[in-house]
N, C-alpha and C positions, 0 to 999 in steps of 0.2 A: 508138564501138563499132560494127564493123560486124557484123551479126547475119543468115544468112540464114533462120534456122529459129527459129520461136516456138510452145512449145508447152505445155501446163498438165496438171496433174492433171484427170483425169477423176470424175466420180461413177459409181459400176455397184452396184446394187444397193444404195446406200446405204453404199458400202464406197469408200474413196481410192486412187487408182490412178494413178502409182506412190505406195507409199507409202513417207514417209522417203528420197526418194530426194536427191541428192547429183548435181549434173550434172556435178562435174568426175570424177566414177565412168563416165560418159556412152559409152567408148569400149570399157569392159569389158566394162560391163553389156550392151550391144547383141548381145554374141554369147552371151549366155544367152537374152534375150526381149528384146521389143521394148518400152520405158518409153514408147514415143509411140505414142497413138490417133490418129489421125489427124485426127477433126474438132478436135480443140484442136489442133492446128497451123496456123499462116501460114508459108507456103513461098517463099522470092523468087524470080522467075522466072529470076533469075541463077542459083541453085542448080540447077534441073532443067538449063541452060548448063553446068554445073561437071560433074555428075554423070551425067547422062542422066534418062531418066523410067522411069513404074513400066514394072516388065519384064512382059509379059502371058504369059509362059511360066506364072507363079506364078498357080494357082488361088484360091492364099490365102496370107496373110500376106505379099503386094506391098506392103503401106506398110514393114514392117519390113527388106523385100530394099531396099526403097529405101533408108531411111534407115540401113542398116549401111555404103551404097555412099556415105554422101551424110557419114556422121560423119569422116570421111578428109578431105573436100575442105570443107566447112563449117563457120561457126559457129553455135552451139545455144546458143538462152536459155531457161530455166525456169521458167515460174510458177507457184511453189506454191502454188496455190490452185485449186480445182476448179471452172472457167469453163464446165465440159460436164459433163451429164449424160446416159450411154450406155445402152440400152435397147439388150439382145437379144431378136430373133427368133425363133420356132420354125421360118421356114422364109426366115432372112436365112442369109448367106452365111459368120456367125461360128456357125451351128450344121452345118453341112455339115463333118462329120469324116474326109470322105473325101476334101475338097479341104484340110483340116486336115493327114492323116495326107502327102499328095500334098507338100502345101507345106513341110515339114519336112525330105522328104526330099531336095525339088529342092534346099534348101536347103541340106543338104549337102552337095550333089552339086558343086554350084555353089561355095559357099566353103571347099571343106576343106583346102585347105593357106592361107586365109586365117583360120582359127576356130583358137580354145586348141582341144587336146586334150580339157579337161575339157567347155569347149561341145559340142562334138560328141559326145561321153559324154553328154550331159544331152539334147542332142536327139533321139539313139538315144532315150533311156530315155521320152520324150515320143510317139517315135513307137511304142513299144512297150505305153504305154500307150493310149493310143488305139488302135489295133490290138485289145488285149486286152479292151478294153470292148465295142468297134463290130464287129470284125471275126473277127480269127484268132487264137486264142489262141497257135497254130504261128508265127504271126508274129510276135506279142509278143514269142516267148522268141528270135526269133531277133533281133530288133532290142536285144532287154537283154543279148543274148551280143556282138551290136556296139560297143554300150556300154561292155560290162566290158573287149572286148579294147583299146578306145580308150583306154581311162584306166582301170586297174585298179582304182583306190583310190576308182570313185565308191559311196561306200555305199547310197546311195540307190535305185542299182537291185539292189544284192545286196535291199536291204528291198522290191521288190516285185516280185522275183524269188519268194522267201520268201512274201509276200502270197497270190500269185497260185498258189500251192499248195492253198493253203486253200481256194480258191472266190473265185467273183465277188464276192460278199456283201461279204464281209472285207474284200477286195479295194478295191472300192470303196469302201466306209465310210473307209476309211483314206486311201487315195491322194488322193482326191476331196474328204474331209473334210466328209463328208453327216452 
């Protein structure tokens, strides 16, 4: 079995990550979110050869631009088992939602005639959340109107489209699941 990418369940908060997941789902799942942390990954140096390396255009979310670029050309092993335990920062670069909302969008910018319909629906609604927390609420709705014209049938953001009427409050409690 030639294998260039090894990577496991993570621990974050005492919560599994990915959970239940399914690696031959692996090529799907990539264009909603990204199932691989990075520190539980081993990379062969043949793969960054196959694929290229992380793009530094991306402020954030470059393990995930890699690895959508790298699930085409490689192969992926899974260990379900949680080999890493991840710890966020208050002022590490997974709490920076302005390079969060950034990397979303280059994201799209970048693969959208290579992503489902439905993915780029969910990312909109991603960035529109984020947006409505951290930033512009004008932006939120404009990024949940991207969404909806991407893929009409995502309920998802008709429901925090709906939310986000109500107030932050609500808003959050629900999206967020505080």
């Amino acid at each position: 079995m030639n294998i260039d990418i090894v990577f496991s369940s993570i621990l974050v908060e005492d919560k599994v990550f990915p959970e239940n997941f399914d690696i031959n789902n692996l090529e799907n799942y990539i264009h909603f979110r990204n199932p691989i942390d990075l520190p539980s990954s081993l990379i062969k140096r043949e793969c960054f050869k196959k694929v290229g390396f992380f793009d530094p255009k991306f402020p954030r979310l470059q393990d995930w631009e890699f690895f959508f670029r790298a699930v085409k050309k490689c192969k992926f092993f899974f260990i379900n088992e949680p080999l890493v335990k991840v710890n966020h920062y208050s002022d590490g670069i997974s709490a920076n939602n302005r390079f969060l909302l950034d990397g979303l969008l280059l994201f799209i910018q970048k693969y959208n005639k290579d992503l489902q319909k439905k993915a780029i629906s969910s990312l909109y609604r991603r960035a529109g959340i984020v947006s409505y927390l951290n930033f512009s609420k004008l932006d939120a709705y404009k990024f949940f109107f991207n969404s909806i014209k991407t893929y009409p049938l995502d309920i998802k953001t008709y429901i925090a489209i709906l939310l986000g009427l109500f107030g932050e409050n609500l808003f959050e409690r629900i999206i967020i699941k505080k």
